[in-house]
N, C-alpha and C positions, 0 to 999 in steps of 0.2 A: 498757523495759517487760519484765518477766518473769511470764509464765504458767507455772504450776508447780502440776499436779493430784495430787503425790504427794509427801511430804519426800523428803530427800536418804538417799544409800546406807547403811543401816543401820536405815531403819523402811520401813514398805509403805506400799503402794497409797494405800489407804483407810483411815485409820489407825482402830484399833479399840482405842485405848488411852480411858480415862474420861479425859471430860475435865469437871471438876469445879466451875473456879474460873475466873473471868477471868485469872488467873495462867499456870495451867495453859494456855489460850487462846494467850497471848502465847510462853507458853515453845515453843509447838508452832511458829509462825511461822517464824522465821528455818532451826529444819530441814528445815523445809517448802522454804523457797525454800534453803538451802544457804549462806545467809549474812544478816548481821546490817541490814535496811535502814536506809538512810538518808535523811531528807528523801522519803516514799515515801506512799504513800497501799496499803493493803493490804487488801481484800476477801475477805472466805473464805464459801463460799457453804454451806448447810448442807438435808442433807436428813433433817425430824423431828429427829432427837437426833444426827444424824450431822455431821460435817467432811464438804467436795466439793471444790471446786477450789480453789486459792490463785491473787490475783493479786497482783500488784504493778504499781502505775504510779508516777511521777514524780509528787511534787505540782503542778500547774498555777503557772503565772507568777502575779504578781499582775495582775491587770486580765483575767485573762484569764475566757474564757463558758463560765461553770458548768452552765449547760443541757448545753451544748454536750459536757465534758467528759463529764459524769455518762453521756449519753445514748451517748459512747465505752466508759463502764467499763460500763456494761451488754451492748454490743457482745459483748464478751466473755466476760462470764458467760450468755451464752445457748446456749454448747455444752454447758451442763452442764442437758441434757433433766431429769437430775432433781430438780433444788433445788427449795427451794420456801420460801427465805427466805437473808439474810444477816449477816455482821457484817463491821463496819469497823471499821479501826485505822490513825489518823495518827502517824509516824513524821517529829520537826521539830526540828531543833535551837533552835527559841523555845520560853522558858517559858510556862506559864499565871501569868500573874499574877496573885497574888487579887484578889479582886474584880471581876475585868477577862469579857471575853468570851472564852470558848477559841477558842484558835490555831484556824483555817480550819473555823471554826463553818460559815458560810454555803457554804460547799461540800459540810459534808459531811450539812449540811441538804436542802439540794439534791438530793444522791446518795440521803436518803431518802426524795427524796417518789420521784423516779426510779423507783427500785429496788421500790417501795412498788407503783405502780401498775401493776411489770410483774410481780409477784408472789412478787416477793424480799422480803418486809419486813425491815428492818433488826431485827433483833433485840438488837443492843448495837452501841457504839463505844467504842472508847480513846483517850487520846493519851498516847503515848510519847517521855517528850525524855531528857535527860542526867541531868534533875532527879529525873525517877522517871514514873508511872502513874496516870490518873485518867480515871473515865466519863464520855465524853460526855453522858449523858442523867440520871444519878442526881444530884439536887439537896437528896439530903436528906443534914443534914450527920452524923447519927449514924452512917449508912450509908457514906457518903463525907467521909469530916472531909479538912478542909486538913491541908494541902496535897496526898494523896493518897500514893498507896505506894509504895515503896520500888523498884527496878528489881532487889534482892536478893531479892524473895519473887517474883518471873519465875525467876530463878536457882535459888531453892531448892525450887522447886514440883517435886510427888511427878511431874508427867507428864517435865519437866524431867531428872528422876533417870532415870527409865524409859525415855525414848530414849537416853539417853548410854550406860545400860548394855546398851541393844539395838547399839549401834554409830553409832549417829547421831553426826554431829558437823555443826556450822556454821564459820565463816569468819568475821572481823571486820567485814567488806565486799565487796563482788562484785569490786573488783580482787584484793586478797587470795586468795580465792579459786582465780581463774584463773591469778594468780601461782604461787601452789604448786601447783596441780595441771598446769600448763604451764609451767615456770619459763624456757623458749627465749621465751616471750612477751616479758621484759624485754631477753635479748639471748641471743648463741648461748650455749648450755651444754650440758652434755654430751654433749659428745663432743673426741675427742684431738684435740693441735695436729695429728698427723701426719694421720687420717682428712678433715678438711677441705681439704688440699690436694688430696688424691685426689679426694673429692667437687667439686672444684671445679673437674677436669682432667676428670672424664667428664662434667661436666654441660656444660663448653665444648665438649666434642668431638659430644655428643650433639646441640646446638643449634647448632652446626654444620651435621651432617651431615643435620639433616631441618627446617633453616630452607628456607621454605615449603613446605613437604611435611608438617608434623602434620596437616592435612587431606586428604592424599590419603587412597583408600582405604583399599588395603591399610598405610599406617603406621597409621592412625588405628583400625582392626581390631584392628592389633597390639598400639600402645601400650594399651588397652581391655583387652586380654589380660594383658598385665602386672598392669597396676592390678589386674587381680580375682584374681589369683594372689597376690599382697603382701596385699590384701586375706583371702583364706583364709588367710592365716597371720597377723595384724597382730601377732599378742602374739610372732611370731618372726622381725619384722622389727627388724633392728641397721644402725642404720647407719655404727657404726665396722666391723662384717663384711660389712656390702655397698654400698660406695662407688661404686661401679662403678650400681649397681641406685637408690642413693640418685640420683647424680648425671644418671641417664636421668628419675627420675619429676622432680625439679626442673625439667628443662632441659621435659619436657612442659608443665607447669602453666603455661612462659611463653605458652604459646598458649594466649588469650583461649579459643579452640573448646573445647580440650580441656578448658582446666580447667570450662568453666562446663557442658559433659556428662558432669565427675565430681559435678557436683553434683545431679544429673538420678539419672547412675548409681547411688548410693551412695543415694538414696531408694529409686528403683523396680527396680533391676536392670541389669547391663549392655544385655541382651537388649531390652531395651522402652527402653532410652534410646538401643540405637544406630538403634532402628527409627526413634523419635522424632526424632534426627537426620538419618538419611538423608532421612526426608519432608521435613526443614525445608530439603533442600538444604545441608546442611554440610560434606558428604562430595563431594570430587571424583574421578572417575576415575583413578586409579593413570596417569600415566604415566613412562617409564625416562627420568631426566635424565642428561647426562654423569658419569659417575663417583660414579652413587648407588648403584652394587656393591660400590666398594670397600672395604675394610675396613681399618682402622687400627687399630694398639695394639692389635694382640691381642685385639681385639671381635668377633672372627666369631662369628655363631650360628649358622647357617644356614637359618634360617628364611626358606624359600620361598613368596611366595603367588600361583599362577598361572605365565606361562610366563615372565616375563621381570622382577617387580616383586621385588626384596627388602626390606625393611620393617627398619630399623634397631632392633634389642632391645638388652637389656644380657644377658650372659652371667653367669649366678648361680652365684656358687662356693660356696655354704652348702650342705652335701649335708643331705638329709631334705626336710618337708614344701614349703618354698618351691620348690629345684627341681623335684620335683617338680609343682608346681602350675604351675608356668613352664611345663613340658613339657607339661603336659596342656591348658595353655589353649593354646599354638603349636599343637598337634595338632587343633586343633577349629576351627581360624581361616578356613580354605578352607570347611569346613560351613557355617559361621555367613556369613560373605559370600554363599553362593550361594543358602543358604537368605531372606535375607533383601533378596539384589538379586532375588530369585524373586517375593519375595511369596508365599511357601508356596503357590506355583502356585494363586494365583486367579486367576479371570477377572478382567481388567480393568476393572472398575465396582466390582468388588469389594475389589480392590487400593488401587486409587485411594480408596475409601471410609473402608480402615483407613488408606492413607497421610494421609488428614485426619484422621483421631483420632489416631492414632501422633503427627503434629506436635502437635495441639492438647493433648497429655497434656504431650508436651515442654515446652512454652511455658507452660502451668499449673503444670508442680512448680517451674523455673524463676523465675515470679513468684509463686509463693506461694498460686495458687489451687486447688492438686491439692488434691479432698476424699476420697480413697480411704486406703489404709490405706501409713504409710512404713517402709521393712524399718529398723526400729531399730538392729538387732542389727550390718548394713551401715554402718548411719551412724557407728555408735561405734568398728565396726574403721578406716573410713575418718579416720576423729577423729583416733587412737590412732598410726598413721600419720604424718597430717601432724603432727603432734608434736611424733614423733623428727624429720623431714625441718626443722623451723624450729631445728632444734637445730645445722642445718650452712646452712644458705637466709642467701642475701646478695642485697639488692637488687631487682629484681623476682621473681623467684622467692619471696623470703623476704614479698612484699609478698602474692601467691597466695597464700599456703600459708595466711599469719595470715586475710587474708579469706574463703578456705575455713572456716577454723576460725567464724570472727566468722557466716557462713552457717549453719551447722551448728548455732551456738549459737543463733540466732532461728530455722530448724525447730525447735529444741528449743524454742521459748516463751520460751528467757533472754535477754532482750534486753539486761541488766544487762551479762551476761558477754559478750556480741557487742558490745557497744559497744567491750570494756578489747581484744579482740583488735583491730577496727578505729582504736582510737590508735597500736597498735603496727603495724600495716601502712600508718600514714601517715607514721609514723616511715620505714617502711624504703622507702617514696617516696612524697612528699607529692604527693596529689594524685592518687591511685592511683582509676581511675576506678570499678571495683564498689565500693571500700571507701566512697568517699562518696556512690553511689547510695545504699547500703545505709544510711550515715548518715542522711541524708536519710529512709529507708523509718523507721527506729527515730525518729526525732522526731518525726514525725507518728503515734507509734504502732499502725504497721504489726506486724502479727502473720501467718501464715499459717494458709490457711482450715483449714487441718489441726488444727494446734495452738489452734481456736476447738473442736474437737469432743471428748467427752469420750474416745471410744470411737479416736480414731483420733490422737490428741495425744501426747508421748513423756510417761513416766514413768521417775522414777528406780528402778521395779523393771525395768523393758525393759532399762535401761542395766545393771541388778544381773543380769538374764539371760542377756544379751548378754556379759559378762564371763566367767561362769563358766560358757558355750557354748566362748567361746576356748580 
């Protein structure tokens, strides 16, 4: 399923281009979602003379309850507070045959009495196959003569022209897609024969050195510190210049903990997702095992937390913004623990009060019920990131990273593209337990309560923001 309330990078928001013609309608779609559907049922909701939201869902199985469905794709069009009517367009590789009934007539009959009675009227329908374009609802043949038009006047239509030349572009397909815009997604690539071996020598040594300890405190402080230091630089993280730095954030994401409160983090903030973990109990008290001072390989940082605990980091050789930011979040890591085992000195009723909302925000952004607003701009550095990191990831490591991404992609509404990332993290081990939750959540057309709200959902301008913020 892909929700998608704004076209792809190089048109806006709310698009305010005329849109004139059923033509023009259709040629808007696919930049809208970023690629060319297939077999897809597409809804665009409209307010007076205006575009709202785009959706996409999977056309239903045969046999399957059209009530049922319809009363799902409204589900979803009800975060868009302003519509006040709609249009559909079926996307099928069957032809209309003449004479015959159009392809998935009674579904999308269905969807208009639906939609009809919740205040969306359907205002037009298409169907779109190989063959070419024809209305669902116009029966008159002067207006609509057989066999219907041409999929070259989609192509040649003046709005068609007008995004291309604003920058817009589409994809042939949503694997397509995520293949060129992530191309480590099909297997590792870019990056050197010789860089991978290093990444593969600090990521052993790292998961090593803090196998069961990602959850003590102070490592779990630390490594958090990391992350949001790579993070404020994502557009100047390389991970053929920092292998050492690659092969520590790999060797983290094998912990289930960690990775699944970078996914908490990179929505709502370090600060409030580690508060969200401490209340969940995820964090255990720092203690000193035998020989977890030592330092190997040239790895010391010195990074002290308290009187006796040191918290294994990677030592960043890239002089400018990243060490930097390394240094300045190590220097803040004692504040941030004390301040937050404190409870910004509340009274205990009080403490205890936020320590229930702190968990319950946790466990909401987690499973997809956070309704408040997600730092975009974070999600995309953190995107941007694992990226490069699947560019050198083998095995479970490289199994997080993709599922990370395939996560990020359904926050974002794209369900399309969250699917192509979770083949290839089944690929890189089958059976990888978030990737088929997750599969599972996208089948049952699972969306987050987030990306159901107009005002609080991502946009491909957030992500045009967020870009040229880096």
């Amino acid at each position: 399923m892909t929700s998608s309330i704004s076209p792809a990078p190089g048109s806006p928001t709310s698009s305010p281009f005329a849109v004139t013609s059923p033509a023009d309608m259709l040629s808007y779609i696919p930049h809208a979602l970023g690629f060319m559907p297939e077999e897809s049922l597409v809804v665009l909701t409209t307010s007076g003379r205006k575009l709202g939201a785009t959706l996409r869902v999977d056309l239903p199985p045969d046999g399957s309850d059209l009530l049922v469905f319809a009363q799902g794709v409204l589900s979803f069009l009800r975060g868009d507070a302003g519509a006040d009517g709609s249009l559909v367009v079926v996307y099928a590789r069957q032809e209309w045959a003449r004479g015959a009934p159009a392809p998935r007539v009674p579904m999308v009959l269905k969807l208009e009495a639906v939609l009809g009675a919740a205040g969306l009227p359907v205002g037009g329908g298409w169907f779109v196959s190989a063959g070419g374009w024809r209305d669902y609802f116009c029966m008159d043949a002067d207006c609509c003569p057989w066999p219907g038009q041409p999929l070259d006047a989609v192509v040649d239509s003046a709005l068609n022209a007008e995004l291309i030349f604003g920058g817009s572009a589409f994809h042939p397909s949503a694997p397509e897609a995520v293949f060129r815009e992530a191309p480590a997604v099909v297997a590792r690539s870019g990056t050197s024969a010789t860089t991978i071996p290093a990444v593969e020598d600090a990521q052993a040594h790292y998961a090593a050195c803090c196998a069961g300890h990602w959850t003590d405190e102070a490592q779990f402080h630390a490594t958090s510190a990391v992350w949001d230091a790579v993070l404020q630089d994502a557009g100047g993280f390389r991970v053929d210049v920092e292998p050492d730095l690659a092969g520590f954030l790999l060797a983290s994401v094998e912990s289930r903990t960690i990775r699944d409160f970078l996914l908490a983090s990179a929505c709502v903030g370090s600060v409030t997702a580690l508060e969200g973990a401490t209340a969940c109990c995820l964090l255990e008290q720092s203690e000193e095992p035998d020989g977890f001072q030592e330092r190997a390989g040239g790895r010391e940082t010195g990074l002290t937390i308290g009187a006796s605990v040191t918290p294994w980091v990677p030592e960043v050789v890239m002089p400018g913004e990243l060490r930097t930011a390394v240094g300045a979040a190590e220097a803040a890591l004692p504040v941030a623990i004390c301040r937050i085992a404190s409870g910004d000195n509340r009274d205990p009723s009080r403490r205890e009060d936020a320590g229930e909302d702190a968990a319950q925000l946790y466990a909401d952004v987690l499973a997809g019920r956070f309704t408040g607003k997600i730092d975009w701009r974070r999600v995309d550095s953190m995107t941007l990131v694992l990226g490069g990191l699947a560019c050198a990831a083998e095995g479970e490591s490289r199994a997080a990273v993709l599922t990370m991404c395939a996560w990020f992609e359904y926050a974002r509404g794209r369900g399309s593209r969250a699917a192509v990332f979770l083949d290839a993290a089944e690929q890189a081990v089958p059976g990888y337990r978030l990737a088929r939750l997750l599969q599972e959540l996208l089948r049952r057309g699972g969306l987050p309560a987030w990306a159901r709200i107009r005002s609080t959902a991502w946009t491909a301008e957030a992500g045009r923001t967020s870009r040229r913020a880096a």
